[in-house]
N, C-alpha and C positions, 0 to 999 in steps of 0.2 A: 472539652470544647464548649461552646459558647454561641449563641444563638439570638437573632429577635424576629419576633412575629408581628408582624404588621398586623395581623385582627386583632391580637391582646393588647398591641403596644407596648408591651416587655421585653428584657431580656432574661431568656431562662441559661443554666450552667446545668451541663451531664452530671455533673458533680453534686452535684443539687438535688436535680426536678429529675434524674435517670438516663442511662444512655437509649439514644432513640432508636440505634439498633442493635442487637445481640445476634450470636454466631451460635446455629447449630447443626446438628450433623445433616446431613442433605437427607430427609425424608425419601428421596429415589435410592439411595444408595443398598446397594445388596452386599453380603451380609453387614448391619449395624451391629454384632455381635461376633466375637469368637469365642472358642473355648479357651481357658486358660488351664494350664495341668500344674500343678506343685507337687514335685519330686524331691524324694529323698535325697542330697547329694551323694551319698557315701554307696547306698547300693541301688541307688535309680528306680527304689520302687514309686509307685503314684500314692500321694497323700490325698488330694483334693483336686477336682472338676466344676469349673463354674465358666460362668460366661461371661467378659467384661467386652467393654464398647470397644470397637475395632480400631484402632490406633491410626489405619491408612483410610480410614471413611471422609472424606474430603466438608467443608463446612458452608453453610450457606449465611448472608446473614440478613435476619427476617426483622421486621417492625417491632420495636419492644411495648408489648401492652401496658406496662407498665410505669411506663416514661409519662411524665407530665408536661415534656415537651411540644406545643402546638405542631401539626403537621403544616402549616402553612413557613413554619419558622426556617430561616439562612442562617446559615452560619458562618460567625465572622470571629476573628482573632481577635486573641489577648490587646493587640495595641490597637485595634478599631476600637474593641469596648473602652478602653480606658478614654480613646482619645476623644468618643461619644459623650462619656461621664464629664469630664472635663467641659465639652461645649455646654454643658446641660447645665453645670455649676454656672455659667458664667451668662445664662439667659438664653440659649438655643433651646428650641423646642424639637426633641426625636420623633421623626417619620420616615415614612416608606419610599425609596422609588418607585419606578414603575415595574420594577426586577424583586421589590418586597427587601429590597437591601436598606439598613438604617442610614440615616442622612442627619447632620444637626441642620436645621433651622434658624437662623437668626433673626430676629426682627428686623422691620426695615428704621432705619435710624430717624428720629424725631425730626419733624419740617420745621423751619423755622416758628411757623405758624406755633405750633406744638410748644416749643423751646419758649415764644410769647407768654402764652399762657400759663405756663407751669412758674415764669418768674414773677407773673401779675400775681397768682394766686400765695407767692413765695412774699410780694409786697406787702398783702392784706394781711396776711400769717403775722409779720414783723408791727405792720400798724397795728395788730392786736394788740401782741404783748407788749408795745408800748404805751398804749393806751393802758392796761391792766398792766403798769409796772410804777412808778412816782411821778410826783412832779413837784418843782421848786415855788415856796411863795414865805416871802419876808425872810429869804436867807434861811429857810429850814426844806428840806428834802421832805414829803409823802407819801404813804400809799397808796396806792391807786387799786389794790386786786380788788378783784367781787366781794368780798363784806365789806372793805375800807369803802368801796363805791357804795354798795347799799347804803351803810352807814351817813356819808356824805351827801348822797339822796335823798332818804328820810328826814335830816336835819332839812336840808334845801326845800321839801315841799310841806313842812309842818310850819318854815317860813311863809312861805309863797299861800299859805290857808289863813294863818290864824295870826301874821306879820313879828313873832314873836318865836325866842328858842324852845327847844321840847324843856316839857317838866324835868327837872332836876338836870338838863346840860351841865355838863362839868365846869363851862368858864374857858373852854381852850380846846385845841386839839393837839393827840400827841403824834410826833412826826417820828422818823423811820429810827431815831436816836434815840427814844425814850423822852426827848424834852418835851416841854408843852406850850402850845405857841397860843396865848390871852387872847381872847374874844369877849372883849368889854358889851360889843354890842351886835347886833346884826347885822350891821354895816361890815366889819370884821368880817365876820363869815361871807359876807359876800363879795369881799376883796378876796377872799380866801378860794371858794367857787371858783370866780372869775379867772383864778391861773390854772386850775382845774383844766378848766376849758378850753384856755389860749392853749395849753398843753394839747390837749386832744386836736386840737384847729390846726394846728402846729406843725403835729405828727399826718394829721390828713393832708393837708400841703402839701407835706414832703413825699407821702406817700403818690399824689399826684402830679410831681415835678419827676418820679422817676417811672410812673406811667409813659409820659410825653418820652424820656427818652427807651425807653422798651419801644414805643410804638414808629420811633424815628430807627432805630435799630435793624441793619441792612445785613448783618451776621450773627449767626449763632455766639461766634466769640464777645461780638459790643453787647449782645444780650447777656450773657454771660458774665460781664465785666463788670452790670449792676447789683447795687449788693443796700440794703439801708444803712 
């Protein structure tokens, strides 16, 4: 049998945790004992005289001390618990009625409002990684990730200090190909920046053209339907 307790919030199994009640002889009962005789067959003399538990003593059945079963605990069937477990896999939370009987839970389903938010934040997530993914300038593809940007940084404000490339710049950058795209001069590099940036400008637009329609958005499903 099968069991949940609404103080512990588990389910305990007899099989388990021990059965909660055990059968024994009824304490009032007179005699708990008889004698038992073991006779020879052949000539009927008596071998042995002892006493064993009285066969017709009727049983009671008492609280097992032993069971780790809660006494607050119900017991429910094989297809309750599974059908319990099942809600429980699939996001219900197990509680009590007001009878201590388990019940699954479901949350209440997302508000629109809810469903907004979770796709604005779904927007920013995507302007990330596009931001931190490439961008196109003179016909070559770049990186974009955190060193390529540090890198791309560093060079930009050792311009923007001292009007001049870092000591020992290579002459070029290399783009996601292996090639390497010439920067004669500064000017270079800062055509090169500047798509950098229209990228990033780019991707924030777009990120804010699908705000406006999230925020115009009258169902869960037109929310839904937006995607970068």
């Amino acid at each position: 049998m099968k069991f949940y307790s609404a103080k512990e919030r588990g389910f305990y199994d007899e099989s388990i945790h021990g059965a909660r009640f055990i059968l024994i002889i009824d304490p009032a009962f007179e005699p708990k004992e008889i004698e038992h005789i073991d006779t020879d067959p052949e000539s009927g003399e008596t071998l042995d005289r002892y006493m064993v538990l009285n066969p017709d003593a009727p049983t009671v059945k008492v609280p097992n001390q032993d069971s780790k079963i809660p006494t607050d605990a119900v017991e429910i069937t094989d297809e309750e618990h599974a059908a319990l477990i099942d809600a429980q896999s699939k996001g219900a939370t197990i509680t009590a009625d007001k009878n201590g009987k388990p019940i699954a839970v479901f949350p209440p389903p997302p508000t629109l409002e809810d469903i907004k938010a979770a796709k604005n934040a779904e927007i920013n997530a995507a302007r990330l990684a596009a931001n931190s993914s490439t961008f196109e300038h003179a016909g070559k593809v770049f990186a974009c990730d955190v060193l390529s940007r540090s890198d791309i940084d560093g060079t930009a404000n050792h311009i923007a200090l001292f009007g001049n490339f870092p000591p020992e710049f290579p002459g070029g950058w290399k783009a996601v190909d292996n090639s390497i795209l010439q920067m004669a001069s500064v000017d270079d590099f800062k055509a090169f920046f500047k798509s950098m940036t229209a990228r990033g400008t780019e991707n924030f637009n777009h990120a804010q053209l699908l705000k406006q329609q999230i925020a115009a958005a009258v169902t869960p499903e037109q929310v839904q339907a937006i995607s970068w």
